[in-house]
C-alpha positions as CSV (number, residue, x, y, z in Angstrom):
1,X,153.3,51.9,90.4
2,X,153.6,55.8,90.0
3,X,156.7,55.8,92.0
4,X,158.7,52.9,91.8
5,X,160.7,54.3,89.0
6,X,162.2,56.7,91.3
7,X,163.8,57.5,94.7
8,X,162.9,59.0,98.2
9,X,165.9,61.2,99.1
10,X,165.6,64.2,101.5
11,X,162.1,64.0,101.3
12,X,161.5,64.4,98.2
13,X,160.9,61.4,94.9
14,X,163.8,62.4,93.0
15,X,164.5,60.8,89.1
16,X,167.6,57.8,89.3
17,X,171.2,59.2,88.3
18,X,171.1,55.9,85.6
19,X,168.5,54.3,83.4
20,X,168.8,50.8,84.7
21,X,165.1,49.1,85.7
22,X,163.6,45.6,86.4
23,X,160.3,43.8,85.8
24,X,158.9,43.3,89.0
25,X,156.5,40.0,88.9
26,X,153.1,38.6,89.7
27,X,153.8,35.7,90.8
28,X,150.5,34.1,90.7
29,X,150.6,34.7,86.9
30,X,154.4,35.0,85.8
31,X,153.6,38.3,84.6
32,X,155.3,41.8,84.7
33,X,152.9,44.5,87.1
34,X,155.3,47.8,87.2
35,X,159.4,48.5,86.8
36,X,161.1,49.2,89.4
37,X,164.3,51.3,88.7
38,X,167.6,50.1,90.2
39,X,169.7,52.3,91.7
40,X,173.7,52.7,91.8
41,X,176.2,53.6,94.0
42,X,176.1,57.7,93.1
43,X,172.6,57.2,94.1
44,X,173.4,55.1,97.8
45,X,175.7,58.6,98.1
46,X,172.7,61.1,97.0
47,X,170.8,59.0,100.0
48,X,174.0,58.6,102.8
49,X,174.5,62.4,102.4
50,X,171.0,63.5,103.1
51,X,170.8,61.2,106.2
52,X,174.1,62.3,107.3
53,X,172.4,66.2,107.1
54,X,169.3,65.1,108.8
55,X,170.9,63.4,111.8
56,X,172.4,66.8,113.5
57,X,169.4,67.6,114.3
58,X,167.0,64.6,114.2
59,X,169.4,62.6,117.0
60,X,168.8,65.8,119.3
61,X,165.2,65.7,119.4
62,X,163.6,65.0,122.4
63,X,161.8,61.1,123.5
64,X,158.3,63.3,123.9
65,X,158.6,64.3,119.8
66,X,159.9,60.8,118.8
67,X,156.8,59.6,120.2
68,X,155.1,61.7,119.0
69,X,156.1,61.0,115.4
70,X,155.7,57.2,115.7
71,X,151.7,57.5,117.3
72,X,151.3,59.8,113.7
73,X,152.9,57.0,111.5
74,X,150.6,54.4,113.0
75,X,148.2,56.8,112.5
76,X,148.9,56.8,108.5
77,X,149.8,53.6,108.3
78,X,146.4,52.2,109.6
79,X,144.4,54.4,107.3
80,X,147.1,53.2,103.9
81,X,146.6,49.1,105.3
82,X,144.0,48.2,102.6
83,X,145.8,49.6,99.8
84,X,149.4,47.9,101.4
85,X,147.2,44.5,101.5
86,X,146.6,45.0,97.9
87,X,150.5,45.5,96.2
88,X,151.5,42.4,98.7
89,X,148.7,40.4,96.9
90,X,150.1,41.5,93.7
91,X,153.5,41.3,94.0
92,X,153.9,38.3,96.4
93,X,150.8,36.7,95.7
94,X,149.6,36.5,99.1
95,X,146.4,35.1,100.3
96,X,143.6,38.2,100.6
97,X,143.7,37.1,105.0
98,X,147.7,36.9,104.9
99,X,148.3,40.0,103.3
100,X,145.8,41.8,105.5
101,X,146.0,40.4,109.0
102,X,149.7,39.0,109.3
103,X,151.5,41.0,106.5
104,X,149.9,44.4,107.0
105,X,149.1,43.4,110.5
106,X,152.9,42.7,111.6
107,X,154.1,46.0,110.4
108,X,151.8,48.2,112.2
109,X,153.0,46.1,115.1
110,X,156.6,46.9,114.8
111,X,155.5,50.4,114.9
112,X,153.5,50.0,118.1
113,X,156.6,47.9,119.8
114,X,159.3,50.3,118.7
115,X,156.5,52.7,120.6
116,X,156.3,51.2,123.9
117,X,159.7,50.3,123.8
118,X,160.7,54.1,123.9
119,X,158.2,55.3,126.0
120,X,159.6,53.4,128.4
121,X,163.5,53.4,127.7
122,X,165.7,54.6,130.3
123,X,168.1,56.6,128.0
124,X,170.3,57.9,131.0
125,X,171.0,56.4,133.9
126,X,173.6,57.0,136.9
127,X,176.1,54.1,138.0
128,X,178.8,54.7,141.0
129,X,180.0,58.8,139.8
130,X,179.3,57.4,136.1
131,X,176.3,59.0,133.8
132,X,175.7,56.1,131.0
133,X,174.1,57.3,128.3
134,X,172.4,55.3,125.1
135,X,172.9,57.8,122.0
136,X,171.8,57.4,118.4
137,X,174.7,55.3,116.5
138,X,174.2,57.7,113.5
139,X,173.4,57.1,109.6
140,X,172.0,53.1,109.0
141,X,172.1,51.5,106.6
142,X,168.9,49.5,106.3
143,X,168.8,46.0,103.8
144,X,165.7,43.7,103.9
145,X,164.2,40.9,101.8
146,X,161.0,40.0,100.1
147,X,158.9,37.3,102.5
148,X,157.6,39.6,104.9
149,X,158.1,42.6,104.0
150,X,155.9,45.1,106.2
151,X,157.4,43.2,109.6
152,X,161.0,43.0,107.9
153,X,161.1,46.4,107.0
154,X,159.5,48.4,110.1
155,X,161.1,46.4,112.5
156,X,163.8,48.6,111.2
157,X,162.3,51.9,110.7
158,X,160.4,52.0,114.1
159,X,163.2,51.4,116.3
160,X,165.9,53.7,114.6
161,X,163.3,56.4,114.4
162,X,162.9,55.6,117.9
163,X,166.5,56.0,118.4
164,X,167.1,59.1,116.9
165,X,169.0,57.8,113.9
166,X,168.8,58.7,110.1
167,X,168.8,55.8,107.4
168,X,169.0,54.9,104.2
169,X,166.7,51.5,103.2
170,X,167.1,49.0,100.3
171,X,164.1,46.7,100.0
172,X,164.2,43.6,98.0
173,X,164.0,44.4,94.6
174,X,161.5,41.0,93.9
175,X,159.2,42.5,96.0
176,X,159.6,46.7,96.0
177,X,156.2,48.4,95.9
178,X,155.2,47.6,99.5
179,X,158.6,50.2,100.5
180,X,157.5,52.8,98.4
181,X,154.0,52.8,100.0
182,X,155.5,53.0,103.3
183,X,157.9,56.0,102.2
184,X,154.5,57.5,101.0
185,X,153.1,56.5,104.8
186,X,156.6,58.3,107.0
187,X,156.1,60.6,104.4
188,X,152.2,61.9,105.3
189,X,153.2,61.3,108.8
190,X,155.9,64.3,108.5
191,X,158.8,62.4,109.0
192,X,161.7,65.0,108.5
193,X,163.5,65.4,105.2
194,X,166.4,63.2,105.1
195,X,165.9,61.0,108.1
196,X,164.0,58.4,105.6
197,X,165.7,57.2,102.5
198,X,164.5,54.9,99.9
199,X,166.8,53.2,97.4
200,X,165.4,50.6,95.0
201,X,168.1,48.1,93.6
202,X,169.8,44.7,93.9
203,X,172.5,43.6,96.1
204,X,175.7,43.4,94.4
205,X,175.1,47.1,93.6
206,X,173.0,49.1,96.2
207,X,173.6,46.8,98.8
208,X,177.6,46.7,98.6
209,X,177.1,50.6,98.2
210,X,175.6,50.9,101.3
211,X,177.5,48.1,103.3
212,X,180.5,49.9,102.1
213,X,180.0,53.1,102.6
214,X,182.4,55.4,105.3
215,X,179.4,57.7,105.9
216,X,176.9,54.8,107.3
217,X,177.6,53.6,110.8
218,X,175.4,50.4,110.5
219,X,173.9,48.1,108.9
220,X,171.1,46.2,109.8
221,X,170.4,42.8,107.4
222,X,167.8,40.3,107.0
223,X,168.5,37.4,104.5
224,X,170.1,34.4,103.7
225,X,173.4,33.5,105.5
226,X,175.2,33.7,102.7
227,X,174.8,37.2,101.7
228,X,175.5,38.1,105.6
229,X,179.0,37.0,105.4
230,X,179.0,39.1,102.1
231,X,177.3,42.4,104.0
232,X,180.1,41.4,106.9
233,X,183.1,41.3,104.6
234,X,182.5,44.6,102.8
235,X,181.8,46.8,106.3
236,X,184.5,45.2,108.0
237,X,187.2,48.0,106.3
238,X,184.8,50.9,108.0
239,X,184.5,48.7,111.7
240,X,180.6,49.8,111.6
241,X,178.4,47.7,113.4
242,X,176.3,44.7,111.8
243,X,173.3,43.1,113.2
244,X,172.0,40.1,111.0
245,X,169.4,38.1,111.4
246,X,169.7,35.1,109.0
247,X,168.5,31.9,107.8
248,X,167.4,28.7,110.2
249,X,166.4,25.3,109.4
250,X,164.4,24.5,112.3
251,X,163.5,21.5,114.5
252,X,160.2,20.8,115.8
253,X,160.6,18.0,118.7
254,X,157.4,16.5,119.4
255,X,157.7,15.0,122.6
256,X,156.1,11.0,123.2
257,X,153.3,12.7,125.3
258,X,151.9,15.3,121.7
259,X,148.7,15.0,120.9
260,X,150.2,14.3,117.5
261,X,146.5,14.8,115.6
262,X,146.0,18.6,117.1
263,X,149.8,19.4,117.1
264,X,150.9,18.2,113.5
265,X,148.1,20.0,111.3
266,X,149.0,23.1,113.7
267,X,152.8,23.5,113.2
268,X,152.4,22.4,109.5
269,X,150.0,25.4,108.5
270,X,152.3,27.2,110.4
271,X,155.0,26.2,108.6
272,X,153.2,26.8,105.1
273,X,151.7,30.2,105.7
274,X,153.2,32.1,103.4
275,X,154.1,29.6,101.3
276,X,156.8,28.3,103.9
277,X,158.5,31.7,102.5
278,X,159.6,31.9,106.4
279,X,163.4,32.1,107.8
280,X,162.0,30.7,111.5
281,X,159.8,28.0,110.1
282,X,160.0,24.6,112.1
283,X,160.4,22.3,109.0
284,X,162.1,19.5,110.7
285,X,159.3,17.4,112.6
286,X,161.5,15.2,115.1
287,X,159.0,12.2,116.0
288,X,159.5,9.7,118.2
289,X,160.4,6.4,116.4
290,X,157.5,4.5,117.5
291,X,154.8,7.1,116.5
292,X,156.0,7.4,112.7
293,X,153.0,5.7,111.0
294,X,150.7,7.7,113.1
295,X,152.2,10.4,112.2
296,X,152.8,9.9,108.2
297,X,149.0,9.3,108.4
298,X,147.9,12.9,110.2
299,X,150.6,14.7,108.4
300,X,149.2,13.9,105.0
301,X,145.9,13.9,105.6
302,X,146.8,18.0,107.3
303,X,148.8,18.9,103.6
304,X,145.7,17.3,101.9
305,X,143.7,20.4,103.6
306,X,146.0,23.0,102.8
307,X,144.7,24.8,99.5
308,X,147.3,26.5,96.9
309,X,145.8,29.2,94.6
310,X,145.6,32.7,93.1
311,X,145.4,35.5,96.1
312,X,142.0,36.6,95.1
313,X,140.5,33.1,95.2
314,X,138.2,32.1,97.8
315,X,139.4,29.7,100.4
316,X,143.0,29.8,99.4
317,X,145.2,28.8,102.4
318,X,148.7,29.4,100.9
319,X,149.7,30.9,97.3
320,X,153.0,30.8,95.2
321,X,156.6,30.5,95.8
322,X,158.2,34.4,95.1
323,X,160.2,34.0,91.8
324,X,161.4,30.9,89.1
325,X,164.6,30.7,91.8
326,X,162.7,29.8,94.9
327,X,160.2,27.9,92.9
328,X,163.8,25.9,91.4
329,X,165.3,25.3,94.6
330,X,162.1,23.5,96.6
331,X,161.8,21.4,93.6
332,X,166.0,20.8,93.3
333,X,165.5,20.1,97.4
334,X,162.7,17.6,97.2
335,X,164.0,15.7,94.4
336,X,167.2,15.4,96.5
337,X,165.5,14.1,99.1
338,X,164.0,11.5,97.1
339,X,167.1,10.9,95.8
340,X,168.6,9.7,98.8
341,X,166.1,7.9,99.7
342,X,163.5,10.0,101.8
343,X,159.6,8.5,101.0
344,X,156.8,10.6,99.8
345,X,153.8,11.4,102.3
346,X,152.0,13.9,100.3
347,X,152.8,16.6,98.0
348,X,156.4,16.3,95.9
349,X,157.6,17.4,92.4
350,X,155.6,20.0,90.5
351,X,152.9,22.3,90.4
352,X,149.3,21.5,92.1
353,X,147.2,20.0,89.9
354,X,145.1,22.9,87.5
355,X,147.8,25.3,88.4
356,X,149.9,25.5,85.3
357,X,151.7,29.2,85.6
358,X,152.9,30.8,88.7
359,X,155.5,29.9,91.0
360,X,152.9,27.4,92.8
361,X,154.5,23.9,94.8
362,X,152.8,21.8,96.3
363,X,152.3,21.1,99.9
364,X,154.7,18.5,100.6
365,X,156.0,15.5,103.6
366,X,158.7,13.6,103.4
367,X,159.2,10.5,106.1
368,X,162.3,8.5,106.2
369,X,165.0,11.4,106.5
370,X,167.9,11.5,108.4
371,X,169.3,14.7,109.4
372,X,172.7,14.4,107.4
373,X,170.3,14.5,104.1
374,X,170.5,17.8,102.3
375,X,166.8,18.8,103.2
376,X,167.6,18.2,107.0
377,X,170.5,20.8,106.8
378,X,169.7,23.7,104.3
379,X,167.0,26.3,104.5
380,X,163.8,25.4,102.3
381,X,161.8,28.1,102.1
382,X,159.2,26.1,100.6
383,X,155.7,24.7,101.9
384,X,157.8,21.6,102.7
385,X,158.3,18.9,105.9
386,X,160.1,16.3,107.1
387,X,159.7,13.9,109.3
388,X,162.9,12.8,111.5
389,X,162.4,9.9,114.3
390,X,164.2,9.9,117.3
391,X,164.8,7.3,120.6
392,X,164.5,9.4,123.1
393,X,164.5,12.9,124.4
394,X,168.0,13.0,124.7
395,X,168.8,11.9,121.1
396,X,165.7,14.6,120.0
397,X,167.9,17.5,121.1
398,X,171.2,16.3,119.5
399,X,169.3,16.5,116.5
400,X,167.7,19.2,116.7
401,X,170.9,21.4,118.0
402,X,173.1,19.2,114.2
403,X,172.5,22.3,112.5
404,X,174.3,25.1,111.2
405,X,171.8,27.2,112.3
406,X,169.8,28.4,115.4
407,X,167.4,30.8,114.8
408,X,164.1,29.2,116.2
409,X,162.7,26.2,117.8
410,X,159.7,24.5,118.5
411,X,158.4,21.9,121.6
412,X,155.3,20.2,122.1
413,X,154.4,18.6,125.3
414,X,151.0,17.4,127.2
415,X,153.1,18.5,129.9
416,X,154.2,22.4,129.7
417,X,156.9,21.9,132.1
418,X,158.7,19.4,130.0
419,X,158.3,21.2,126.8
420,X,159.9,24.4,128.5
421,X,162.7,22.4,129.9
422,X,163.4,21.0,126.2
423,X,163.6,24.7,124.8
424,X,166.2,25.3,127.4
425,X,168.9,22.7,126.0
426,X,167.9,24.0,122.2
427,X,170.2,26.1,121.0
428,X,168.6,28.7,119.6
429,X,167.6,32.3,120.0
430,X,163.8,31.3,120.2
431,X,161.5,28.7,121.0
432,X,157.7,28.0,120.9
433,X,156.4,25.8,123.5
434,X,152.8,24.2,122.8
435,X,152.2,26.2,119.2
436,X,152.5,29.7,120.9
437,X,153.6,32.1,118.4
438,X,155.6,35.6,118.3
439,X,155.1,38.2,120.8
440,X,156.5,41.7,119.6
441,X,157.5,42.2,123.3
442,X,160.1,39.5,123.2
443,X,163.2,39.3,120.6
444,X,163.5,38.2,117.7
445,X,167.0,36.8,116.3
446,X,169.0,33.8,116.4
447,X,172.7,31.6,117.5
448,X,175.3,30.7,115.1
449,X,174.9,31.1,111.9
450,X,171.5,32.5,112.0
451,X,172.7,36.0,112.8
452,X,173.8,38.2,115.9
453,X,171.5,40.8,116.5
454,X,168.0,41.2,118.0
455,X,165.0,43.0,117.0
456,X,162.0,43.6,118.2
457,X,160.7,45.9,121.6
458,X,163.9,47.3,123.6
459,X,166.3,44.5,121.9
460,X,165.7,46.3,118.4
461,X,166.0,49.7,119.7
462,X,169.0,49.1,121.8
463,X,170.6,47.7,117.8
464,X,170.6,51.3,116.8
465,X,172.3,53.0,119.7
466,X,175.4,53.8,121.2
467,X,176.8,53.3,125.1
468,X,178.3,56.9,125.9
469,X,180.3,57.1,130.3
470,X,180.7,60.6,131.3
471,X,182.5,59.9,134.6
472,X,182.4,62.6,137.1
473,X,178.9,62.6,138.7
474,X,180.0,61.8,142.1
475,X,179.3,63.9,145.2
């Protein structure tokens, strides 16, 4: 891609300050498709410095010209969607439908949240002789990963633009092109110079740069827990704020009452789109104790159906894992499971058959685990089930709550009001009650070690400002 070997910096694609680059990989066919340059820390300062000149005058600007600039992005955006559909078919090997409706789809939608959300933000507001005001926090720091990148990465952009604030973004460096399309999107839509920066790089480098950095005064990160308590312990010298939103490992309860044949091949193509490349992702079906053979039966007979293939490929349902990592860890998982003693539905170990390059797995259900097994407890992120029995409702909360984690849940009831009394004893930041799925207008984020911030609608914006009294309005 023309522009991956260099940098957006005060609006303008500028050349690296070093030489260092990376292969960045089909994964449908293992092969390189462009270099992406990889940036240093002299570079995360080029960036930082050009946000921190932007922000005196892009925080003043008015809600009407905010608005204004986020209706022109969508604008852009809509008219760049098939081309974005095409380098996340590429270089994640995402279905043709994915990549247009869900990938490109979600981003847009960030944009038109962030939108609403501001035009209807009350940004001061009188209390007792108190003015409260909510001001732009300043230069951000902006760090996202490779699964869904279009939602990931505007559901940062949208709201700090929203804000007022400046930033500096490093995308994944698996998955890259899709951000330099979308600087060439803020770009076209006149976003001013500086306010948008693009560095390309990896995380020990760029993304310790930017954590780091005295100049930015937050960071907001999507990934794996464990590089969140990394981003946490190198902006803790600089006390700027963090908002995280992390892994999960998920439970799906499905209560006695489930129409187990309409709810199981639901939540597991839920589970699999994508390639089960998804941090919310209900992989632990919890099924009542004396419904397991039923539901071994429907559950294999629904991964059966799912089809694993190249993007372009007709009737494909998912395609491959990201990278040889991820495609190492489901299989290092799986066997584990196995290994201490889980049983095999459908699916395990391997590639599909007549898929023999690409990161490809196979659709996979595993019966008989307990949720002290390794599979029960650490994030998958694979096109991979399992199915937990339970005694009774009671006993299908502890276990879904024996988690590190508590990003998302999911409930399944023939009687609504049940289910929604279940999701108020899980504890996590979201559930979904009878396979309804995100709304843009709620938040998104989890509890424990799933994170601690919120995005989404006025949640995400309010991330990216500050609280401001200016006492002395009283009569």
């Amino acid at each position: 891609m023309q522009k991956a070997d260099r940098f957006y910096i005060g609006g303008e694609w500028v050349e690296p300050l070093g030489s260092s680059t990376l292969d960045v990989l089909d994964p449908s066919t293992e092969r390189a498709i462009a270099k992406v340059a990889l940036g240093s820390a002299e570079d995360v300062d080029r960036a930082v410095k050009a946000a921190r000149a932007a922000f005196e005058t892009f925080s003043t600007t008015s809600v009407a010209d905010r608005i204004a600039l986020l209706e022109r992005i969508i604008e852009v955006y809509q008219s760049r969607g098939d081309e974005l559909a095409r380098v996340l078919m590429a270089e994640m090997g995402a279905p043709a439908g994915l990549a247009r409706t869900a990938q490109v789809g979600a981003g847009l939608g960030q944009f038109a949240s962030a939108l609403d959300a501001l035009k209807n933000f009350q940004f001061e507001e009188q209390r007792g002789s108190t003015m409260i005001r909510h001001e732009p926090i300043g230069v951000c720091g902006l760090i996202t990963p490779w699964n869904w990148p279009p939602l990931l990465i505007c559901a940062k952009i949208a709201p700090a633009l929203a804000a007022g604030c400046t930033m500096v973004l490093k995308p994944s460096e698996l998955a890259p092109l899709n951000a330099v399309l979308i600087a060439e999107i803020l770009h076209d839509a006149g976003v001013p110079a500086g306010v948008f920066n693009l560095v390309n790089g990896d995380g020990p480098t760029v993304g310790s740069a930017i954590t780091a950095h005295p100049d930015i005064d937050m960071v907001s990160f999507t990934g794996s827990t464990r590089a969140g308590v990394e981003v946490a312990k190198s902006a803790a010298p600089t006390v700027k704020r963090v908002a995280q939103e992390l892994g999960g490992k998920s439970a799906n309860i499905l209560l006695d009452d489930a129409d187990l044949a309409t709810v199981i091949p639901r939540d597991m193509g839920d589970v699999c789109a994508n390639s089960g490349q998804s941090c919310n992702a209900g992989t632990r079906f919890l099924i009542p104790e004396s419904r397991l053979a039923e539901a071994e039966a429907i559950a294999a007979k629904a991964a059966e159906a799912i089809t694993v293939g190249h993007p372009e490929d007709d009737g494909v349902t998912i395609g491959p894992l990201i990278s040889q990592a991820a495609y190492d860890k489901v299989q290092r998982l799986v066997q584990s499971a196995l290994d201490q003693g889980a049983r095999l539905v459908a699916g395990g170990p391997g590639r599909p058959a007549g898929l023999d390059k690409g990161y490809f797995v196979r659709p996979t259900v595993l019966s008989g685990v307990t949720n002290d097994m390794t599979i029960a407890q650490e994030e998958i992120f694979g096109p991979v089930i399992t199915l937990i029995t339970y005694q009774d409702e009671d006993d299908a909360v502890r276990i879904a709550n024996d988690t590190v984690y508590g990003l998302s849940g999911f409930v399944s009831s023939a009687d609504v009001e049940r289910a929604r009394a279940v999701a108020r004893r899980m504890r996590t930041g979201m559930v979904h009650v009878n396979g309804n799925g995100l709304d843009f207008a709620g938040a998104f984020g989890g509890y424990k070690q799933s994170g601690n911030g919120r995005e989404y609608s006025d949640f995400g914006l309010k991330e990216f400002l500050e609280v401001k009294s200016i006492f002395g309005y009283g009569s």
